[in-house]
C-alpha positions as CSV (number, residue, x, y, z in Angstrom):
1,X,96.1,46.5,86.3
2,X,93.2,46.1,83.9
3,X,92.9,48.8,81.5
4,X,89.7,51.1,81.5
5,X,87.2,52.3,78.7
6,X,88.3,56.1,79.0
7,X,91.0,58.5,78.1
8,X,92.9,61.4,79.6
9,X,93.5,64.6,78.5
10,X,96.0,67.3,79.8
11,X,95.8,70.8,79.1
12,X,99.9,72.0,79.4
13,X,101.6,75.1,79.2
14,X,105.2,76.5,78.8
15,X,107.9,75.4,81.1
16,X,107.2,72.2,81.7
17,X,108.8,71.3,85.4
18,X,104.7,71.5,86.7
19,X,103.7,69.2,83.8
20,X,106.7,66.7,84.4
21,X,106.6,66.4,88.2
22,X,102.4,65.9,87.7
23,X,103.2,62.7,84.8
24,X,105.5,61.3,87.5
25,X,102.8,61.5,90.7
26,X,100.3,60.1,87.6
27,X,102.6,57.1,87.0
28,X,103.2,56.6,90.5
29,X,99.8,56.9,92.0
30,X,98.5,54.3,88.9
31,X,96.6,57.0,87.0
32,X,98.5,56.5,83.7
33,X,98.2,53.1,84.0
34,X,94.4,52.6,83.8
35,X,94.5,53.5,80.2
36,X,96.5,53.9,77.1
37,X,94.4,56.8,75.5
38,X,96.6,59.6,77.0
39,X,96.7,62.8,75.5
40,X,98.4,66.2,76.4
41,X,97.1,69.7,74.7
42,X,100.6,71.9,74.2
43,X,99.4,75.1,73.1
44,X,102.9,77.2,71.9
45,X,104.6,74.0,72.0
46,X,108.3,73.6,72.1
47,X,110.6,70.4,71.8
48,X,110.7,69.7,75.5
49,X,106.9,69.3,75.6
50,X,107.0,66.7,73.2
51,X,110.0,65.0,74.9
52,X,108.0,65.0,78.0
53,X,104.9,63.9,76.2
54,X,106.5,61.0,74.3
55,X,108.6,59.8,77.8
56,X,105.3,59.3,79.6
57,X,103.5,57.8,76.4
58,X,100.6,60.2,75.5
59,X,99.9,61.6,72.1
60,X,101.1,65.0,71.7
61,X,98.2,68.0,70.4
62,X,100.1,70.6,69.3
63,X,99.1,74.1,69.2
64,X,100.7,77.2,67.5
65,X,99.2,80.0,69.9
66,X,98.1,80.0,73.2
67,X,94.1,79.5,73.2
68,X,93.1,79.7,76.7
69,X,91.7,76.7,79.0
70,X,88.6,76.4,77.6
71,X,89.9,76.6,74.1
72,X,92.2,74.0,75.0
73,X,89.6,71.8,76.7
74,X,87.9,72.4,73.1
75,X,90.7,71.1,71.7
76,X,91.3,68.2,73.5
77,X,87.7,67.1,73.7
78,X,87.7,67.2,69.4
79,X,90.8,65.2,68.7
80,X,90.5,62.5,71.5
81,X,89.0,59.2,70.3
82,X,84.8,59.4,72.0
83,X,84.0,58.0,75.1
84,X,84.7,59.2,78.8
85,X,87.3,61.4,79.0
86,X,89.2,62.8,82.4
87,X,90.3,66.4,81.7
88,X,93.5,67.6,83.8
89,X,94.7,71.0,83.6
90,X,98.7,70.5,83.7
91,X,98.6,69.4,87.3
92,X,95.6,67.9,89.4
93,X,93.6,70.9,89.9
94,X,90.2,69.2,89.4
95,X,89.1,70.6,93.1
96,X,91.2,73.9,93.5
97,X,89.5,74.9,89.9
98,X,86.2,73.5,90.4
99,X,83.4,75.7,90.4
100,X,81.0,75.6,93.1
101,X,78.0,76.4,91.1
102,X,78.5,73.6,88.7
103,X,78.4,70.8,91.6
104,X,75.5,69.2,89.9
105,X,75.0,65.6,90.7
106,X,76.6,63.8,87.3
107,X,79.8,65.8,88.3
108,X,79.9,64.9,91.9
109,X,79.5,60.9,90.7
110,X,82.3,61.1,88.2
111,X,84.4,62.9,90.7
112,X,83.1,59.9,93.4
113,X,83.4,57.3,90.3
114,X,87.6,58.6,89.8
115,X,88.4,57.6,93.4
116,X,86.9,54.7,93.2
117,X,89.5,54.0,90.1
118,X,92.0,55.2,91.9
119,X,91.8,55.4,95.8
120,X,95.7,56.4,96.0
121,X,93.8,60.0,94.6
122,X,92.7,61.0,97.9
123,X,95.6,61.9,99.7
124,X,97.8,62.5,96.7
125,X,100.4,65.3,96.1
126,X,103.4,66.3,94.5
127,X,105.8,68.2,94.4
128,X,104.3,71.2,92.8
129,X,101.5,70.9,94.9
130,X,103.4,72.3,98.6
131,X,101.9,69.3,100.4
132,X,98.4,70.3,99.8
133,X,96.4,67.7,99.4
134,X,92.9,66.8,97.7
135,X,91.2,67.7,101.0
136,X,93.0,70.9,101.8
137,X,91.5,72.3,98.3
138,X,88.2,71.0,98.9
139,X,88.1,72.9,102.1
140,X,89.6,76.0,100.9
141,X,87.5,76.3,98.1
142,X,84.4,75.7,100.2
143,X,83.4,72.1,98.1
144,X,81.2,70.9,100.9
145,X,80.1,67.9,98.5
146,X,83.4,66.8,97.4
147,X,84.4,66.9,101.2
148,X,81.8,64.6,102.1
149,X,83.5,62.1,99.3
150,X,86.4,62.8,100.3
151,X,85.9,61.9,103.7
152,X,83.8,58.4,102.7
153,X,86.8,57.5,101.1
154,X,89.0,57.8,104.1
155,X,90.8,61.3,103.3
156,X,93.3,61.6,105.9
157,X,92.4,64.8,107.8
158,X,95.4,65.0,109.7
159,X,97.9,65.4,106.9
160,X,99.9,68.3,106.4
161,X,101.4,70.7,104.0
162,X,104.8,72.4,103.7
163,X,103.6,75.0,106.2
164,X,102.5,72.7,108.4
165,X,98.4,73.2,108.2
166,X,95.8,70.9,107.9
167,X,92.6,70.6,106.4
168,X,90.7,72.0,109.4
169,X,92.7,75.2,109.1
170,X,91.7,75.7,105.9
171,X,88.1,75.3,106.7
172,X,88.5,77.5,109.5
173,X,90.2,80.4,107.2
174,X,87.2,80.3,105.2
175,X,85.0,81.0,107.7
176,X,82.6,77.4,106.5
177,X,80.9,76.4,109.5
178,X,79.5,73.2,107.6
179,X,82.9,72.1,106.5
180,X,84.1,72.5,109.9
181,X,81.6,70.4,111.2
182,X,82.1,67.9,109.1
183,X,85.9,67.4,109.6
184,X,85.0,67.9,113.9
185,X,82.6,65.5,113.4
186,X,80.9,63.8,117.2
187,X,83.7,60.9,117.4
188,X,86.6,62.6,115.1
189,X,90.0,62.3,116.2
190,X,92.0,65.3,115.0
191,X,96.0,66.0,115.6
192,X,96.9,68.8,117.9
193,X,100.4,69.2,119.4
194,X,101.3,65.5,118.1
195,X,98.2,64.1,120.1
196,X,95.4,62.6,119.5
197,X,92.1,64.4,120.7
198,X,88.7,62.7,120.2
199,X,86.0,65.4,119.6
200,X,83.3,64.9,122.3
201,X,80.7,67.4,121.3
202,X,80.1,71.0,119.2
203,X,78.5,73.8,121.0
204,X,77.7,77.1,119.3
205,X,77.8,80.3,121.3
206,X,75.8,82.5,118.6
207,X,78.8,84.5,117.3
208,X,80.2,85.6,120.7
209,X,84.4,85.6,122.0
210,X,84.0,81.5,122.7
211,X,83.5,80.7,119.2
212,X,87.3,80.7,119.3
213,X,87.6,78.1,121.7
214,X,88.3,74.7,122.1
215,X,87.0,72.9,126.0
216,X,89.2,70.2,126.9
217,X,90.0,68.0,129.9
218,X,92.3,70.3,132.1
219,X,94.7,67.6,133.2
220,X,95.5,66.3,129.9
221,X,95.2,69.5,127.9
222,X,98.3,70.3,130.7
223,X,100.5,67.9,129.8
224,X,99.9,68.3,126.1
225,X,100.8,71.9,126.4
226,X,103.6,71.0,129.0
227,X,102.3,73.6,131.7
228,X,102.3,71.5,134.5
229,X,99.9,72.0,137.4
230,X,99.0,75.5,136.4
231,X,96.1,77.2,134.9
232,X,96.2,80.7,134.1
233,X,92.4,81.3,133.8
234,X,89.2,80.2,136.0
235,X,85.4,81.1,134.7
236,X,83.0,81.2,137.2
237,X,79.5,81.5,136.6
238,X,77.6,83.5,139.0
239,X,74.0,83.4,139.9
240,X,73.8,87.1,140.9
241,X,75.8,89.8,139.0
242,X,76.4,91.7,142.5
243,X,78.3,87.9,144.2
244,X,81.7,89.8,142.6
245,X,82.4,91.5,144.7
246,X,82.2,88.5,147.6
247,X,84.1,86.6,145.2
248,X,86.5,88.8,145.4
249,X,86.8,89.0,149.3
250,X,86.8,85.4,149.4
251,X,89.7,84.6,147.1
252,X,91.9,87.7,148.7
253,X,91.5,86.3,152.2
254,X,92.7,82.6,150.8
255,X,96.4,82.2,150.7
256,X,96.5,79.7,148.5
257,X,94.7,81.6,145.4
258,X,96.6,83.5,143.4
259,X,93.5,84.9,141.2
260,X,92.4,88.6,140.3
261,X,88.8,88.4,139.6
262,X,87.1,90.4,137.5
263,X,84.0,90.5,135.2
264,X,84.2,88.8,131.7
265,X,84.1,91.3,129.7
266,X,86.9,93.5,131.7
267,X,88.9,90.2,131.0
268,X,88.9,90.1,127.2
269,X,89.7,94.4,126.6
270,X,92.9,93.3,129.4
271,X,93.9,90.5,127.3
272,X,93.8,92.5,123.9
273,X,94.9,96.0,125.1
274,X,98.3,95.2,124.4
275,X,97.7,94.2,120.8
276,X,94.7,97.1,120.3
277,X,97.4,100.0,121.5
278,X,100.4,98.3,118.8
279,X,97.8,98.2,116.6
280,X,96.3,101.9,117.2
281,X,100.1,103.2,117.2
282,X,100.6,101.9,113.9
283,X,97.3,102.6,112.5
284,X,97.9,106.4,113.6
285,X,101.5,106.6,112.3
286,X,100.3,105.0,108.8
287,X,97.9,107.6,108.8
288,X,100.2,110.7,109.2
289,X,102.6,109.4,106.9
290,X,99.8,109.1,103.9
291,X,98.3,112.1,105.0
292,X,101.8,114.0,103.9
293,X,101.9,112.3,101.5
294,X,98.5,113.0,100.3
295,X,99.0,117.0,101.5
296,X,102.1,117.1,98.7
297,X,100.3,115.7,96.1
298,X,97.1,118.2,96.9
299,X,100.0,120.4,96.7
300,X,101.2,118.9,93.1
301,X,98.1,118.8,91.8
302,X,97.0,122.6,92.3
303,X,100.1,124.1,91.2
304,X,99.3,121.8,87.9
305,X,96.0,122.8,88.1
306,X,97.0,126.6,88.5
307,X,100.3,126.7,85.8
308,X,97.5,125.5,83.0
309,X,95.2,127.6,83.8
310,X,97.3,130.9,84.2
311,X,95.5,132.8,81.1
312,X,91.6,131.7,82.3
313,X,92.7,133.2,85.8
314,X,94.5,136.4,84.2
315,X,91.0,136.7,82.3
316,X,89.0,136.6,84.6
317,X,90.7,139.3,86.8
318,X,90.7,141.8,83.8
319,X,87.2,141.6,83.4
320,X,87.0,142.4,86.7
321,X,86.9,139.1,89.6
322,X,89.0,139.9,92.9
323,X,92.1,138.1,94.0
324,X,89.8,136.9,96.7
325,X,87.0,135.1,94.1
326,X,89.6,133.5,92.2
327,X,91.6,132.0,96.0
328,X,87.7,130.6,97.2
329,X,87.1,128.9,93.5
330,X,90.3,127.2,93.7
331,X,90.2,126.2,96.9
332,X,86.5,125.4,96.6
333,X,88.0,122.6,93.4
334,X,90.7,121.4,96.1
335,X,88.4,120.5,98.5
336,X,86.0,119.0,96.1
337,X,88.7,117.2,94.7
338,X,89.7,115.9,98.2
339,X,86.1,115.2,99.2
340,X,85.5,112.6,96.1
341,X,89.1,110.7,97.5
342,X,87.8,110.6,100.6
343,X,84.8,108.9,99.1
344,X,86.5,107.0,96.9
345,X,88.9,105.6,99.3
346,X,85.9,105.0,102.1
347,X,84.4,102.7,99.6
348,X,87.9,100.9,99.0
349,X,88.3,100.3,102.9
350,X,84.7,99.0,102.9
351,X,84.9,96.5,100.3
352,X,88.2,95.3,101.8
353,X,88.3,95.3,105.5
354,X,84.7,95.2,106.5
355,X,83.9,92.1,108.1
356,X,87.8,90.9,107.9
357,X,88.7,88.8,110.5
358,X,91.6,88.7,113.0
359,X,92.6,87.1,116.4
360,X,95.0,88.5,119.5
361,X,97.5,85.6,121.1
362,X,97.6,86.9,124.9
363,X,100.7,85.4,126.1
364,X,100.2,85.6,129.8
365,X,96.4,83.8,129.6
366,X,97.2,81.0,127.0
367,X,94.0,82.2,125.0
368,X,92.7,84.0,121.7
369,X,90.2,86.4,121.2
370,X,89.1,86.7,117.6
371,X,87.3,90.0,116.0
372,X,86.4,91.4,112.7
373,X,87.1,94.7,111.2
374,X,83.9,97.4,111.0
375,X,83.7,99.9,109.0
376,X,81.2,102.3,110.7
377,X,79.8,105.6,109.6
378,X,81.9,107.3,112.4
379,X,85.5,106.0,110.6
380,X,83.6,107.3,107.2
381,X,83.2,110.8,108.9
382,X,86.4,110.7,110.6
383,X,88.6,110.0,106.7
384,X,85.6,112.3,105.0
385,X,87.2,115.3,107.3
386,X,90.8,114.4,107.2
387,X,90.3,114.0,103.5
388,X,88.9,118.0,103.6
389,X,91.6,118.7,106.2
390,X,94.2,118.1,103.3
391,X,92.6,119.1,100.8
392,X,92.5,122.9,102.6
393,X,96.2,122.9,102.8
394,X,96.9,121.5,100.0
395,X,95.1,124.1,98.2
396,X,95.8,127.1,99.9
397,X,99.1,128.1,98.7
398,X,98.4,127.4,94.8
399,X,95.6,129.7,95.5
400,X,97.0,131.9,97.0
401,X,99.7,132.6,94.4
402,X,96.9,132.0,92.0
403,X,95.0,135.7,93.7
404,X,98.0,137.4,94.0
405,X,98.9,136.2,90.1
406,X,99.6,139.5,87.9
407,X,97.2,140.2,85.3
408,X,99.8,141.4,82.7
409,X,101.7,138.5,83.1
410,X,99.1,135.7,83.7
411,X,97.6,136.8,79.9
412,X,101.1,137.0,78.6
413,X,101.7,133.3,79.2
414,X,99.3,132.7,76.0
């Protein structure tokens, strides 16, 4: 293999079994081979990083303290000889650590201009790499450019990784509607229950339930999914809402259909009521537990709050405030205290479940609804007056022994 006018550089870091198993996929896969200016950046370098350096024949950079990537980058780019360089951080991350906002064309041809060097690059792993390959990154880091190359230079979109996913699942995970229709591209073939399955067309539904779906022929989606001569739903468009009904009449009075019709909408609550009521179970029980927990440690906090502040209390019933004035100021401060967690966790929930997505399996119908999570000014409400709810009885009792607190001995505590 001719040698080329460039030279690598590898950022490293301590323990080394990443760094040796990526030399090894480099040497197999003909990347070390296209040059002999190799370089490898060991920042808090030991002896086994220059035993693993030397075995694979780059030049060791050593480093005393650890200097961060781009400091290491830094450092690599100073000491290698000038020219193009190829900059690897210990493994081949150059996709999952690519940042999307520095796609500019000159790093999109280099990127095109390395698998040209080395076409064994697009469908490359390791063993540090759990399968994924080039592709899988691409798509799970939303790279829609580098997925186009990718694809131009015959990615296979049908590989797998350890867990058994493929490229299109971790488009679809990422919600990227553009990657997606790039790897279901009009003529595709993709890999589904160890067939093959041309894709025919892409319809859009504008965000409603049959987003989630996938229209096949019936007979061979059957035999793919081994369930014989069966089908376990039938949709029927009607031209006038109040046909049901007939529908209805007409399938009861034939023997041979063994149908319950109803309207689509009553279909998909059916098909995820079992999943909504395990899901509002839990939900409900996750919600008493915290809430006891949440009443104790109202419960800690005010008796803190109350054993601190014994002389200001036994002050200010010698100069003449009521049991009852000091119990409404500290509950007053416990459900304060309450309301700004209630807050506080409302905004939490928002930034982390709105809009998350999630799907139901219905076992008897063979089909998957998918839905996202909302988190609507009623739930707000709802948490704002469980948060008060707590925060009451959580602060009642330290009040209360806070009222009934004896003077002489409150100011005595000083």
């Amino acid at each position: 293999m001719s040698q080329l006018q460039f030279s690598i550089g590898i950022l490293s870091w301590k323990g080394y079994d990443s760094l040796k198993n990526s030399l090894i996929s480099y040497e197999k896969n003909g990347l070390s081979k296209l040059t002999n200016n190799k370089f490898i950046c060991l920042p808090e370098y030991n002896e086994e990083g220059i035993k693993i350096a030397k075995k694979f024949n780059y030049e060791p950079i050593l480093i005393d303290k650890n200097i961060g990537i781009l400091g290491g980058f830094k450092e690599l780019a100073k000491q290698m000889p000038k020219g193009p360089i190829l900059l690897l951080e210990n493994d081949l991350e150059l996709i999952e650590n690519y940042d999307s906002d520095d796609e500019d064309d000159d790093n999109l041809e280099e990127f095109n201009n390395l698998l040209n060097m080395t076409p064994n690059l697009v469908n490359m792993t390791n063993e540090s790499s759990s399968g994924i390959t080039p592709l899988m990154h691409a798509c799970s880091n939303e790279h829609k450019e580098m997925v186009t190359i990718l694809l131009n230079k015959n990615a296979n979109k049908n590989m797998k990784d350890d867990d058994g996913e493929t490229a299109l699942m971790y488009a679809i995970k990422e919600e990227n509607d553009g990657i997606i229709d790039l790897l279901l591209n009009v003529g595709n073939e993709i890999d589904i229950r160890n067939s093959k399955w041309k894709v025919v067309g892409i319809f859009s539904t504008e965000g409603d339930v049959h987003e989630s779906e996938v229209w096949a022929d019936l007979t061979y989606t059957q035999g793919a999914f081994r369930r014989g001569a069966s089908a376990s739903v039938a949709i029927v468009r009607l031209e006038e809402k109040e046909s049901l009904n007939d529908l209805g009449i007409f399938v009861e009075n034939d023997p041979r259909l063994k149908l319950k019709v109803e309207r689509q909408s009553d279909f998909y609550n059916n098909q995820s009521s079992g999943a909504s009521s395990v899901i509002n179970a839990f939900g409900y029980t996750v919600a008493v537990i915290m809430a006891i927990g949440a009443l104790f440690a109202a419960l800690n906090t005010m008796y803190s709050a109350v054993s601190t502040r014994l002389v200001e209390i036994g002050t200010l019933r010698a100069i003449g405030f009521q049991g009852s004035s000091v119990l409404c100021a500290l509950m007053l401060e416990s459900m304060i205290l309450a309301l700004f967690g209630g807050l506080l966790g409302s905004g939490i929930a928002y930034l982390v479940f709105n809009g998350y997505t999630v799907s139901t399996l219905a076992g008897g119908s063979f089909s998957q609804t998918s839905f996202a999570f909302t988190v609507t000014a009623d739930i707000v409400r709802q948490g704002l007056i469980l948060a008060l709810v707590v925060g009451t009885f959580g602060g009642i009792l330290p009040a209360w022994k806070a009222s009934r607190q004896d003077i002489t001995e409150a100011l005595r505590s000083i």
